[in-house]
PADRENLUM-426692 format. One record per residue (C-alpha): z, y, x. Coordinates in steps of 0.001 Angstrom, whole numbers, padded with zeros to 6 digits, always signed. Example, Ala and Ser with C-alpha at 12.3 -4.5 7.8 and 13.67 -1.06 7.14 Angstrom:
REM PADRENLUM-426692
+007800-004500+012300
+007140-001060+013670
This chain:
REM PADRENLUM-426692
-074192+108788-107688
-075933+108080-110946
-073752+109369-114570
-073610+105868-115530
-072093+104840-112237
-070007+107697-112183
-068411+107711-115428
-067859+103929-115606
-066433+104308-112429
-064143+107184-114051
-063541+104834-117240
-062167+102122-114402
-060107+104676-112416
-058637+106287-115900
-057397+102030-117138
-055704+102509-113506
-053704+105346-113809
-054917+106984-111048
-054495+110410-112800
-050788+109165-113830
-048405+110328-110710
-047291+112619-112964
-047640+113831-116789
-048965+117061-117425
-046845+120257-118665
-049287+120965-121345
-050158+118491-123969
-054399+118467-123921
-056259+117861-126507
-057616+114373-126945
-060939+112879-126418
-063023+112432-130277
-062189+108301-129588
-058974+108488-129375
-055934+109527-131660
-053790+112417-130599
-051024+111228-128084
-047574+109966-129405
-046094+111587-126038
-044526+115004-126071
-045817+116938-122631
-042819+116360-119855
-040657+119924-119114
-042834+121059-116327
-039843+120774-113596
-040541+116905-113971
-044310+117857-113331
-045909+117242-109965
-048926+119316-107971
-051123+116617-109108
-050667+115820-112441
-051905+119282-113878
-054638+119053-115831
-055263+115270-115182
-053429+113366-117813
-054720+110155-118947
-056183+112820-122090
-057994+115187-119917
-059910+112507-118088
-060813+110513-121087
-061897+113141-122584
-064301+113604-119535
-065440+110523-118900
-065841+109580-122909
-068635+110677-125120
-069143+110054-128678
-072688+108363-128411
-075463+110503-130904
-074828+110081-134464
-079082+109418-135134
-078724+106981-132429
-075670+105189-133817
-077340+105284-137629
-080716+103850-136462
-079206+101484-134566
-077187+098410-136449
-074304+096331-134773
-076561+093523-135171
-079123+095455-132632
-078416+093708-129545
-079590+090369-130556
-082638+091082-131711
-085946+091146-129680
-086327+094680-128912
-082993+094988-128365
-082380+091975-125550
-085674+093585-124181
-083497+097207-123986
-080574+095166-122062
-083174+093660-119748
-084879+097206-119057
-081266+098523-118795
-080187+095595-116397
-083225+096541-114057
-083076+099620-113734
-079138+099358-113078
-079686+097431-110180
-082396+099689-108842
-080294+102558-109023
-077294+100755-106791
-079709+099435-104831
-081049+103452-104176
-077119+104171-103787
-076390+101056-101356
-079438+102190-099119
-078743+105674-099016
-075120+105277-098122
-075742+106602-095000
-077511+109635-095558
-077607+113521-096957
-079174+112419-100419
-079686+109375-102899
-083013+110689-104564
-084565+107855-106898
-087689+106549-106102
-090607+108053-107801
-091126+106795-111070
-088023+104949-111233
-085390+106390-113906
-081651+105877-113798
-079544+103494-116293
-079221+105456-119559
-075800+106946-120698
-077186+107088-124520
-078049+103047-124899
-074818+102230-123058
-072825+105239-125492
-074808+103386-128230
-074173+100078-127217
-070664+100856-127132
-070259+101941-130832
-071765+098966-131511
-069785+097218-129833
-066569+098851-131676
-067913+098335-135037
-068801+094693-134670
-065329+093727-133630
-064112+095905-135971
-066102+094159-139278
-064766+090958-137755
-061164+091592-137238
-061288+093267-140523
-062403+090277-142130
-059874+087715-140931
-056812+087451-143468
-054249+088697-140550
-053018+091631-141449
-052236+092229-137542
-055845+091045-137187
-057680+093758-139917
-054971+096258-138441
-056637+096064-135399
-059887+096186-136776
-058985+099804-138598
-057446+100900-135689
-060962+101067-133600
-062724+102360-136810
-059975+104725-136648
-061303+106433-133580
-064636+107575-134771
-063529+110739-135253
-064406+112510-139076
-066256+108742-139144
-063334+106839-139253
-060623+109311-141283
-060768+106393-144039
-059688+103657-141877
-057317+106031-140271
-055608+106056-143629
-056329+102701-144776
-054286+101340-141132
-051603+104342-142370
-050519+103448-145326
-050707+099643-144323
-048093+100365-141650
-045603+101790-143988
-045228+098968-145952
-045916+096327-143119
-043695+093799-141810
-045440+092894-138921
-044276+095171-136185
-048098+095479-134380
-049412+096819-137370
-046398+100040-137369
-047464+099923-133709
-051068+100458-134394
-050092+102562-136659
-048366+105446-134794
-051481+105226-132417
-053459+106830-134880
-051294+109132-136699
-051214+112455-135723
-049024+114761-138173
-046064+115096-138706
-045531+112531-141293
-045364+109689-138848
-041865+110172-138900
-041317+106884-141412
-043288+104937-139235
-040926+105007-136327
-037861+104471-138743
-039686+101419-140390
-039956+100012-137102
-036561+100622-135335
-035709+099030-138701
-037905+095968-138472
-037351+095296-134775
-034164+096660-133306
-034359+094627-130569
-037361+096543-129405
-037130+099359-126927
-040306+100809-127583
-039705+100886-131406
-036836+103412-130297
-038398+105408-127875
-041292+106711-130732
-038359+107394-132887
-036610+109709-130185
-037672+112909-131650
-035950+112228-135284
-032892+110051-134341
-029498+111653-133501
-028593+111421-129988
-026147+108950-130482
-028168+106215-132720
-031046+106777-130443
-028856+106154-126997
-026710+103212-128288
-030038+101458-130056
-032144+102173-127031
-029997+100708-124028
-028906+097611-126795
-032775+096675-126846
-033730+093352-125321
-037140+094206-125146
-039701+096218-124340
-043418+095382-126508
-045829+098262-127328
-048540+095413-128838
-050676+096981-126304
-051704+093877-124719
-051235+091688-127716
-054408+093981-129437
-056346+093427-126121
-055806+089684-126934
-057543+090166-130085
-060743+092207-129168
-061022+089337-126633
-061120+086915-129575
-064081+088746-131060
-067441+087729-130561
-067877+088670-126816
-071568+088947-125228
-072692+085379-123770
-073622+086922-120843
-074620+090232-118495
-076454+092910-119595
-075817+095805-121755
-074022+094612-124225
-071648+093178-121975
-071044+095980-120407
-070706+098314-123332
-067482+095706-124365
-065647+096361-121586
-066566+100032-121359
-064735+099251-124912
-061660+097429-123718
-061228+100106-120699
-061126+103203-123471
-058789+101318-125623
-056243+100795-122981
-057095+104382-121405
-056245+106242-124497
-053036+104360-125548
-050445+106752-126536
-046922+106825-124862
-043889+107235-126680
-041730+109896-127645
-040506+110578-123624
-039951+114497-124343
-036735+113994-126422
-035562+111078-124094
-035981+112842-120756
-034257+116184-122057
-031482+114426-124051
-030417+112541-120500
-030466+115817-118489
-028187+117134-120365
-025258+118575-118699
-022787+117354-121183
-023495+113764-121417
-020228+111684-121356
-019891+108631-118879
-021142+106015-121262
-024476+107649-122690
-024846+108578-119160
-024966+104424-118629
-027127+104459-121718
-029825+106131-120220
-029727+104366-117068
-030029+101031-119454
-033017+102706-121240
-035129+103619-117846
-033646+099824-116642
-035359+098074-119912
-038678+100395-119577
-038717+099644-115609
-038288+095721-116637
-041539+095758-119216
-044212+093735-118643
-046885+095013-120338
-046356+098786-119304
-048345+101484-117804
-048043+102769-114628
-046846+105727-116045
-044281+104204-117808
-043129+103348-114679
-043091+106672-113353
-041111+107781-116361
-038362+105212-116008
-037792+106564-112637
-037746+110243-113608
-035244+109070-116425
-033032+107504-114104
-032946+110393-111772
-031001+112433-114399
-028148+110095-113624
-027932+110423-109971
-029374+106964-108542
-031436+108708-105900
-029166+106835-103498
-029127+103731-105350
-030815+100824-103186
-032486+099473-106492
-033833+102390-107433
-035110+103495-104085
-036913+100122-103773
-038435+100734-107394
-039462+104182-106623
-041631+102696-103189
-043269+100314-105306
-044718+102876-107615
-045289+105055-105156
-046664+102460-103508
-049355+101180-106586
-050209+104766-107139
-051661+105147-103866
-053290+102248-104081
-054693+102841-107163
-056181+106272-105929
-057148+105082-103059
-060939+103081-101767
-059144+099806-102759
-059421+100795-106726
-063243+099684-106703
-062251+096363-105435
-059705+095633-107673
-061731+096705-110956
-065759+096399-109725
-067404+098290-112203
-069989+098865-110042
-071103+094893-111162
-071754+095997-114745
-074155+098216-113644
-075971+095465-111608
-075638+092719-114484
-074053+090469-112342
-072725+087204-113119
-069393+086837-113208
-068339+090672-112484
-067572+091135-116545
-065350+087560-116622
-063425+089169-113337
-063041+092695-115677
-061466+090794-118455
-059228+088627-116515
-058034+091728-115026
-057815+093886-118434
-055757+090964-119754
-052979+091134-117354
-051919+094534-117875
-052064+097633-115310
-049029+096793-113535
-049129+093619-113154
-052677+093941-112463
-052273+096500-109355
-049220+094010-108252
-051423+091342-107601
-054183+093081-105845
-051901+094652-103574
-050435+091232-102617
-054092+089340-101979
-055215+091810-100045
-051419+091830-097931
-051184+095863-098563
-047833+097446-096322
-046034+098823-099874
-043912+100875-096972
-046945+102571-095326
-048516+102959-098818
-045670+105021-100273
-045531+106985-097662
-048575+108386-097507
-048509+108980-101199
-045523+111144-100294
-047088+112744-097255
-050081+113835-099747
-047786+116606-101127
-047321+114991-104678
-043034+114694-103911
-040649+111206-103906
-040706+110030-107209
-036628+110155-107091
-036568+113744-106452
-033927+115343-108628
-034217+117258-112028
-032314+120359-112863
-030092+120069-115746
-030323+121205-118862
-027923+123102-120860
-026729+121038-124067
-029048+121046-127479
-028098+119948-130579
-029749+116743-132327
């Protein structure tokens, strides 16, 4: 299939978690649009045949590509509205649909070969389109007088690589001093030394009540603080979905062609490359051999409140489960039924129904309507958006889960060894 097929197709897959059964062992080195991951790798005994070398990192990193910087300085955000540039989208928009229609006709045989004379849907103006894209919404986030709002703004002009070290900084120092919780959030997304450590204590400060703001403080809490504020939370908000909410508010494309498409090639990446918390120090702290009977609770409380989250990954999911393993629930009826449904969405997210469920394909076509369905369905979050697709289209979860497990990739409640006490 054409690169533009295939990698929006991969951009699709990567929002889905299809990669996600299981972290990798090795942390892996993140894609030039995205900051460095807030997750420490998993021990590798929590690490499953399928989840090396596939992380959420490693396939964004595949599937993204910084577009050309001559490209991106010739080209202004304004571009796409003017003449020659809604004559590009129209060119792009035509040959996109030749190209599926070459793939639709040639389903049947040996090869797809374009006709003569016909080229494919370029990568570059779609690449190009899509940093256009970024810096428009970022210019207008950045000038409303939210503070969440110009956050947000800073945080996608933070992901230009060497490009956007100055709003990388800007969005930094902003979140030390902030006392909106998104913008500490935001924040951590983008900082990648080791003097993010203030961050996280500003915001397990500034919203207690919040599991997540204690889970990316689990690396520089004492065992004890971290435990007893974790499983107290009520909540369990990474602003993930509340900055989705935003680009949404920016000027959107009034209807299909490349611009459109470049947006939600946008909105996929953002949610794609949205770092996870500090799991590392979690996970080994509630293996530990020692534990006593109540942080033993607290840990089951802390994989409860993750589990419970709305707006989570799939791989959060996945994580809550391994957490609760390393108290012993394998037997647990709740937690069995919890582990089929994620087993259960996993396979169906890695499975022929994933095109259905996000049809990226339409992009490439400029259909009407296929961008609205891509938004409605970015909006609602991964989980709940697998959820729902399973249940229109009256999937078995039973049958599903088990042939994820049959596939070799292991019951998601399999135990954990163990580990011998360290000191925090």
């Amino acid at each position: 299939m054409r690169r533009s097929v295939r990698w929006l197709g991969l951009l699709g897959l990567a929002a889905l978690g299809v990669w996600l059964a299981w972290p990798t062992s090795e942390p892996v080195a993140p894609p030039k649009f995205a900051a460095a991951p807030k997750a420490n790798a998993l021990a590798s005994e929590s690490a499953g045949p399928e989840g090396q070398g596939h992380s959420i990192w490693a396939l964004a990193a595949r599937a993204t590509v910084v577009a050309d910087e001559a490209t991106v300085a010739r080209l202004s955000p304004d571009w796409d509205a003017s003449d020659t540039g809604r004559q590009e989208s129209a060119a792009w928009c035509r040959r996109g649909q030749a190209a599926r229609a070459q793939v639709d006709a040639a389903a049947d045989s040996a090869t797809s070969a374009p006709a003569p004379g016909e080229a494919e849907p370029s990568d570059a103006e779609l690449l190009a389109a899509r940093d256009r894209a970024l810096r428009r919404w970022a210019a207008h986030l950045r000038g409303q007088s939210s503070a969440r709002a110009q956050a947000a703004g800073d945080f996608l002009l933070g992901g230009l690589g060497d490009a956007g070290q100055a709003a990388r900084q800007r969005l930094i120092a902003a979140g030390r001093i902030a006392s909106d919780p998104m913008v500490i959030a935001l924040a951590l997304q983008r900082c990648a030394d080791d003097d993010c450590s203030s961050l996280s204590l500003r915001w397990v400060q500034l919203e207690p009540t919040n599991l997540q703001a204690w889970l990316h403080a689990a690396d520089i809490l004492s065992a004890g603080w971290l435990l007893r504020g974790a499983a107290q939370a009520t909540e369990s908000r990474n602003y993930h979905r509340e900055l989705v909410q935003l680009l949404l508010g920016s000027p959107q494309a009034l209807g299909p062609g490349l611009r459109d498409a470049a947006e939600v090639m946008l909105l996929f990446e953002v949610e794609a490359a949205w770092g996870l918390p500090r799991w590392q120090a979690v996970l080994n702290l509630c293996r530990q051999v020692n534990l006593s009977v109540e942080q033993g609770r607290q840990c089951l409380a802390i994989a409860d409140g993750v589990w419970r989250a709305q707006d989570e990954a799939l791989v959060s999911r996945v994580l809550a489960l391994r957490l609760s393993v390393s108290q012993g629930v394998e037997r647990d009826p709740l937690w069995r039924n919890r582990a089929t449904q994620a087993e259960a969405a996993l396979q169906w997210a890695s499975s022929e129904h994933a095109e259905r469920m996000l049809p990226v394909m339409g992009l490439l076509r400029c259909d009407p309507g296929a961008s609205q369905t891509l938004r409605e369905r970015l909006r609602q979050g991964e989980v709940q958006r697998v959820a729902d697709a399973m249940l229109r289209s009256g999937a078995d979860v039973e049958t599903l889960a088990a042939q994820r497990r049959a596939t070799g990739s292991g019951a998601l409640l399999r135990p954990l060894a163990p580990l011998a006490a360290a000191s925090r």
